[in-house]
C-alpha positions in Angstrom: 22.5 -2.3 -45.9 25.9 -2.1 -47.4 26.2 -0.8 -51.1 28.3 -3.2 -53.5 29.5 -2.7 -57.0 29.6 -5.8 -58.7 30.8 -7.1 -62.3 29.2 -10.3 -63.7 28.0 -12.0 -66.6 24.9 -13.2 -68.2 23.4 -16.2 -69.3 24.4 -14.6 -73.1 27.8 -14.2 -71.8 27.4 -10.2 -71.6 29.1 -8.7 -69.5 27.4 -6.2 -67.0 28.7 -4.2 -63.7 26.2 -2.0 -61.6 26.1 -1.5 -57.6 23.4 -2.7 -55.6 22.4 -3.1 -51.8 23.3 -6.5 -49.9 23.7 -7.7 -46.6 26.9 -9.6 -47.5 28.2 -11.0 -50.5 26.5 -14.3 -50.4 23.6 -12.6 -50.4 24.8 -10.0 -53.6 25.4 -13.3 -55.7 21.9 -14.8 -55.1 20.6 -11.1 -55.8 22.1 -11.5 -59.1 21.5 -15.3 -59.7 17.6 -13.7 -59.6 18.5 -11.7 -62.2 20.7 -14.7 -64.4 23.6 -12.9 -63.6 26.7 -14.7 -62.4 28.8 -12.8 -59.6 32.5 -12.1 -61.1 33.8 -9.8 -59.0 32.5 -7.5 -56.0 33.4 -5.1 -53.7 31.6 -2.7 -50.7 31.2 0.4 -51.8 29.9 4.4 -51.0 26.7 6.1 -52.6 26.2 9.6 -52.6 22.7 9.0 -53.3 21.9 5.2 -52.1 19.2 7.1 -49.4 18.1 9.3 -52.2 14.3 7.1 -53.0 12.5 9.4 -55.3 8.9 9.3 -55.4 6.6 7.7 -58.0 5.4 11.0 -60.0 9.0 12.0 -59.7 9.8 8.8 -61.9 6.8 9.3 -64.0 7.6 12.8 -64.8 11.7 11.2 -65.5 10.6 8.8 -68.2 7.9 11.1 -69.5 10.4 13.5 -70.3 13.2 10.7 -71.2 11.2 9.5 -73.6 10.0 12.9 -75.6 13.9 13.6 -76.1 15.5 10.6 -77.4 12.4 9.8 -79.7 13.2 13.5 -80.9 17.0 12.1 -81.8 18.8 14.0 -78.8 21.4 11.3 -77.3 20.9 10.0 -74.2 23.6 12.4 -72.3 22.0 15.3 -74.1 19.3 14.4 -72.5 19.8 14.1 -69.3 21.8 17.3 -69.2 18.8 19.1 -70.3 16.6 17.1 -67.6 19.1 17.9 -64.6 18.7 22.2 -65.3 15.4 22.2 -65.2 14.1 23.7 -61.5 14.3 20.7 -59.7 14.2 19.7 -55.9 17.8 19.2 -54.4 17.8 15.4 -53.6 16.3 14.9 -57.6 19.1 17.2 -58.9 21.8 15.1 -57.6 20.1 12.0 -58.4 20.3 13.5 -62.2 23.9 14.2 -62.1 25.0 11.4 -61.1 23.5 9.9 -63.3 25.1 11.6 -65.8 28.3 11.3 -64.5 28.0 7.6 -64.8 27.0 8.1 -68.3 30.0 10.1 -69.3 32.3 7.3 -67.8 30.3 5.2 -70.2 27.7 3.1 -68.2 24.5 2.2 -69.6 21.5 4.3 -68.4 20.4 0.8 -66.7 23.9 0.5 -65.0 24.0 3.8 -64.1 20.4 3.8 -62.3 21.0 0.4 -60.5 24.2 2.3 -59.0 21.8 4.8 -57.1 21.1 2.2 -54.7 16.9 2.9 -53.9 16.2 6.0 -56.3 15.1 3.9 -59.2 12.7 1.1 -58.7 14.5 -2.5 -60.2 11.3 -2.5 -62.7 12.3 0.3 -64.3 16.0 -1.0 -64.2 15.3 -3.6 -65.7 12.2 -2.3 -68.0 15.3 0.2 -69.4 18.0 -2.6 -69.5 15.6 -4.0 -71.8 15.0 -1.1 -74.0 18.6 -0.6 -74.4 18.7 -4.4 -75.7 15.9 -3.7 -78.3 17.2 0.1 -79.3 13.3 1.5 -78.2 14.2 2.9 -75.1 11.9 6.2 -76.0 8.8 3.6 -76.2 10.1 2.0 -72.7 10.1 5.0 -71.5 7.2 6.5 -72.4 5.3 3.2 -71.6 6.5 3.3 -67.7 5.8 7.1 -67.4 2.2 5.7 -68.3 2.6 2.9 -65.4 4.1 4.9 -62.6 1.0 7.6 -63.7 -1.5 5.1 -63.1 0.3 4.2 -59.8 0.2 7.6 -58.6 -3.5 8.3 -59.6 -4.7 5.5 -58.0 -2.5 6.3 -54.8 -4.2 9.9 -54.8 -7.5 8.8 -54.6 -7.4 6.2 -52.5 -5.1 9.1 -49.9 -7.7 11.2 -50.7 -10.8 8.8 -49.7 -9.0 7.6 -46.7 -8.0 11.4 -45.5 -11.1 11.7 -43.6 -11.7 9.2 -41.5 -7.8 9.5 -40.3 -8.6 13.8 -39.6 -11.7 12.1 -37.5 -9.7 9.6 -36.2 -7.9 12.3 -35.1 -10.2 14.9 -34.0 -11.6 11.7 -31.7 -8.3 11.3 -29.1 -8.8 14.5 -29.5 -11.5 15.8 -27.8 -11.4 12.3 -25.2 -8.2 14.1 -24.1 -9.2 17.7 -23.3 -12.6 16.0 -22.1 -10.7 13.6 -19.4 -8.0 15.7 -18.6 -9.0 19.1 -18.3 -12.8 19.0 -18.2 -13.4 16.2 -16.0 -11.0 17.2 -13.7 -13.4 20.5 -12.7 -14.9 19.1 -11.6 -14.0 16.7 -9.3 -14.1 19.7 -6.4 -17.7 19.6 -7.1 -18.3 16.2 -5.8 -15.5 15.7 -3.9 -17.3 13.5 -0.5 -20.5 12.4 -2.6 -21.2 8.9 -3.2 -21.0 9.1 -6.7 -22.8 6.3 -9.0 -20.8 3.5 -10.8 -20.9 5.4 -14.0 -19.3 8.5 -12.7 -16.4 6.7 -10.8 -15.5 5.1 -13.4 -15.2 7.8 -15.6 -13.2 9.8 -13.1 -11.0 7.3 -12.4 -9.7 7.3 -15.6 -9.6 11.2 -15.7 -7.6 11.2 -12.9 -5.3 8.3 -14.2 -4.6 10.1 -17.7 -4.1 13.8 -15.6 -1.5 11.9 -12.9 0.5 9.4 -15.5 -0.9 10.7 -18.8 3.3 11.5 -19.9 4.1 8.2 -18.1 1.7 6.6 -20.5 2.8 8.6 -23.5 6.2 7.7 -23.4 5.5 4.0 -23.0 2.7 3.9 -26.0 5.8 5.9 -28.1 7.8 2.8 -27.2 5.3 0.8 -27.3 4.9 1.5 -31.0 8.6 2.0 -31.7 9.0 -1.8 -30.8 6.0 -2.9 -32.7 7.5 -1.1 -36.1 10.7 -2.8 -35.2 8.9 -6.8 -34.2 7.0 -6.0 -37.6 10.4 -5.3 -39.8 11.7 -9.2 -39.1 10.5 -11.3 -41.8 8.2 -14.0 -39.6 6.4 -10.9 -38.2 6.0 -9.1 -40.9 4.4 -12.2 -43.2 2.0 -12.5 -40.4 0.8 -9.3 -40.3 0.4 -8.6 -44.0 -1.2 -11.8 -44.2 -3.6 -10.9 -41.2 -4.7 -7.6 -43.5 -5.7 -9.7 -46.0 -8.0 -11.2 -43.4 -9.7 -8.2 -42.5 -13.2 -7.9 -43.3 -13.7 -5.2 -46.2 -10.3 -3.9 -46.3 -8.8 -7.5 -46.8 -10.8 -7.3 -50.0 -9.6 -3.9 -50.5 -6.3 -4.7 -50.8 -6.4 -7.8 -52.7 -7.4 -5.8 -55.5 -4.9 -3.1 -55.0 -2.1 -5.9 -55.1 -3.5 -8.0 -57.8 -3.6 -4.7 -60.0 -0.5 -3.5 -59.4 1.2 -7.0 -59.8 -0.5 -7.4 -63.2 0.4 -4.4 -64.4 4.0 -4.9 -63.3 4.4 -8.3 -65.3 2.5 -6.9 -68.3 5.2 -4.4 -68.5 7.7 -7.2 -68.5 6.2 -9.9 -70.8 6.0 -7.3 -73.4 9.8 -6.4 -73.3 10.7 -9.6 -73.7 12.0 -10.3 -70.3 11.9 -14.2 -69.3 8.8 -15.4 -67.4 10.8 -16.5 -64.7 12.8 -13.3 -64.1 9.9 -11.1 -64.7 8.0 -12.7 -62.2 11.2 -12.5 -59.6 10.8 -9.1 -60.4 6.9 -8.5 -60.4 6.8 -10.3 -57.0 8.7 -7.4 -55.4 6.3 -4.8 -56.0 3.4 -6.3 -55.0 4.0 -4.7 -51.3 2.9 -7.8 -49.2 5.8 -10.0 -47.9 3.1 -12.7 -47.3 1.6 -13.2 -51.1 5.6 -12.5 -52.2 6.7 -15.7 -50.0 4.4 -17.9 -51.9 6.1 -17.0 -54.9 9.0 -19.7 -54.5 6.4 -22.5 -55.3 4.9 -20.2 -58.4 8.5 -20.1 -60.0 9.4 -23.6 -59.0 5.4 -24.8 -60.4 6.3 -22.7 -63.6 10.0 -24.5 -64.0 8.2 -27.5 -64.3 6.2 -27.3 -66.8 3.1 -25.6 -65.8 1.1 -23.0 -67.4 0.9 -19.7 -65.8 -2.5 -19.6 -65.1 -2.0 -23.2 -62.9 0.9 -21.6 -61.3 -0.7 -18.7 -59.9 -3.8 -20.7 -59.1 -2.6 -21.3 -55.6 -1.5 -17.9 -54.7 -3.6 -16.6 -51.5 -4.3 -13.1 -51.6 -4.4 -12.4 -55.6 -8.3 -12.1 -56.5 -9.7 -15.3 -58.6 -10.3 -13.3 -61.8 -6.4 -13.1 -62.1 -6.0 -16.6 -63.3 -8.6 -17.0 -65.6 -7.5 -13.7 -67.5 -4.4 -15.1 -67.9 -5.1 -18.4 -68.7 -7.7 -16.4 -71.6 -4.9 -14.5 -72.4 -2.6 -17.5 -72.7 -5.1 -19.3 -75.1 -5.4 -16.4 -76.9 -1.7 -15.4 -77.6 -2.5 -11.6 -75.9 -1.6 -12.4 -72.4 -0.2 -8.8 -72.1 -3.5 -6.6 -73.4 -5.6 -9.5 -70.9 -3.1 -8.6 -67.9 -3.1 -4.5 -69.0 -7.0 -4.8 -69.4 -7.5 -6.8 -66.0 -5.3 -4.2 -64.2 -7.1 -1.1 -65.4 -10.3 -2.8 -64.1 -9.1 -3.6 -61.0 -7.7 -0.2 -60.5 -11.1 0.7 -60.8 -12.2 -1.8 -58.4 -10.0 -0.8 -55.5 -11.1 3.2 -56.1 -14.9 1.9 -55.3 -13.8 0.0 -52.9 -11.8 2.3 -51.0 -15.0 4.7 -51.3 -17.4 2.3 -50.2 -14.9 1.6 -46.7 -15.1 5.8 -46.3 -18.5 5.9 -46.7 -19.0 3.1 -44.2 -16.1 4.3 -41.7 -17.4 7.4 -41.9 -20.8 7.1 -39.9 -19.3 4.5 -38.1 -16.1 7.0 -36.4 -19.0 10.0 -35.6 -21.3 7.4 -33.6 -18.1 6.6 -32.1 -17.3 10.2 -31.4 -21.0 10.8 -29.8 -21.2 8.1 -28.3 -17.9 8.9 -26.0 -19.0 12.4 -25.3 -22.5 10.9 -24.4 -21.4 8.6 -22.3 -19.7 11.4 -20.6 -22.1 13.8 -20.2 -24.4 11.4 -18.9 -21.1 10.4 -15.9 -21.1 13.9 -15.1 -25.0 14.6 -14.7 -25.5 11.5 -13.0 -24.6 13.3 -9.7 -25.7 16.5 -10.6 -29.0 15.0 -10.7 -28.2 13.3 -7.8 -27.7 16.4 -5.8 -30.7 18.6 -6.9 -32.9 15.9 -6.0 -31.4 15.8 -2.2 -31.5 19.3 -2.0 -35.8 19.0 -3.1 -36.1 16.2 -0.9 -34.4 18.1 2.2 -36.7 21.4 1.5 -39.9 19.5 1.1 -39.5 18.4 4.9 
């Protein structure tokens, strides 16, 4: 999408300018509206580094070391200076200096990330917009070098416990390929004018389908699946397939929890920077990483501008896990709704690592009996007519 730098003001009447990604500019102002920011002026624009999207420990290890400088007292330039000539990778160098040269035209640190189109995340935008409000931007800092760590962890292990199964996945296609296409073929020759049993011809028909069109079909499953990534891009697609995961037995439960913890940790970074409900959940809402339980979120903000609570707000949100709303609704009665959101997160963290080793555990067995039970059923093609043909040749020697 095209990059725009914008100026425009906020509810407060402060003025802010920053660039961000749009389709057009009707679509920039209603980016902004989001935000309570009011479109002044706008116009399309270049990045150097709008492609540049740097990875979560990468962020993590930013703020982390953001935040041990300037509560030392080093200014925020100072900073950054130091963080850029440390050995870095190329595409997180120039993310650096350009930020600094932002900086030194005299942008905000918030300004000058939302100018690097995709690098920053707009939580930590708008987690450092808000620091710079209160003065504590060393305790913002630190506190989303703590989030991003728990986002990273929690992506390793569940990588790690889902490694596995994909490398036996793997191994699987594998092994049916050299099996039907150079195996099988062999021997073909052998019983070449025998009338094989059903077993065997089918078997062989499909080796001798995948050794006569196996590129033919290659190159349409490539296509095949380049047209799928593209159908599941559009919005209607896309809602229905993240909301068909959700329906999938254990792993539908799987990811709820993964969503629900990463959406309440999100908004407990919010609420406890003072960021408005509404905003924060505009903002929350876009990390959750399913365009299905983010569509619902219209009524949520429209429920919550009227008057409701919360808790009754995100009551009717499908694909969040029940416990959400009661710990808010406990943490709303209490007055500690972000220590019941942080606390409900961690747990759910947890949750989703069991999970995600209880599905290994299960897929596991499930992929090797898979595995056998091809090669068996293969074996069992090919001595079908071996048998076949040692018990004609007893037959013909007893008479």
């Amino acid at each position: 999408m095209p990059l725009y730098s914008y100026k425009a003001i906020a509810i407060d009447g402060a003025k802010q300018k920053g660039r961000i990604e749009a389709a057009n500019a009707e679509q920039l102002a209603a980016l902004l509206r989001d935000q309570d920011l009011f479109l002044t002026e706008s116009a399309q624009t270049e990045s150097r580094t709008a492609q540049v999207k740097l990875k979560t420990m990468e962020i993590a290890d930013f703020c982390r070391q953001l935040a041990a400088m300037l509560s030392s007292g080093i200014t925020l330039i100072r900073a950054m200076m130091i963080l850029s000539q440390r050995d870095l990778k190329p595409h997180v160098k120039k993310v650096y200096d350009s930020l600094i040269e932002d900086l030194q035209r005299g942008s905000t640190l918030s300004e000058a990330m939302s100018m690097r189109g995709r690098s920053f995340p707009e939580l930590l935008i708008n987690m450092m917009r808000a620091g710079e409000q209160t003065g504590r931007m060393d305790v913002t800092a630190l506190k989303m070098a703590e989030t991003y760590d728990k986002e990273h962890r929690l992506n390793q292990k569940i990588r790690s416990a889902t490694m596995y199964p994909i490398i036996l996945v793997v191994l699987i296609i594998g092994v049916v390929l050299v099996i039907f296409t150079f195996v099988l073929p062999r021997f073909m020759e052998m019983f070449e004018g025998m009338e094989l049993p059903l077993p065997t011809r089918i078997v062989m028909g499909i080796s001798g389908f995948l050794t006569s069109y196996g590129a033919i079909l290659a190159v349409g499953v490539v296509i095949l699946v380049a047209l799928l990534i593209y159908l599941f891009r559009q919005p209607g697609p896309r809602i229905a397939l993240d909301k068909f995961k959700l329906r999938i037995p254990k792993i539908g439960k799987l990811l709820s929890t993964i969503y629900t913890a990463r959406f309440a940790r999100t908004l407990a970074s919010l609420y406890v920077s003072g960021i408005p409900m509404i905003q924060a959940l505009n903002i929350a809402r876009d990390t959750i990483g399913n365009k299905y339980i983010e569509s619902q979120f219209v009524q949520v903000i429209d429920h919550l501008g009227n008057g409701r609570t919360l808790s009754q707000s995100i009551a009717g949100v499908d694909g969040f896990e029940n416990k959400l709303k009661s710990t808010i609704m406990i943490g709303e009665e209490s007055g500690r709704l972000e220590q019941m959101l942080d606390s409900v997160a961690d747990q759910f963290d947890y949750d989703s690592e069991m999970a995600s080793q209880r599905m290994v555990s299960l897929i596991e067995p499930v992929l090797i009996v898979v595995m056998a039970g091809v090669v068996g059923v293969v074996i069992i093609s090919v001595m079908l007519p071996i048998y076949q043909m040692y018990s004609n040749v007893g037959a013909e020697g007893g008479l």
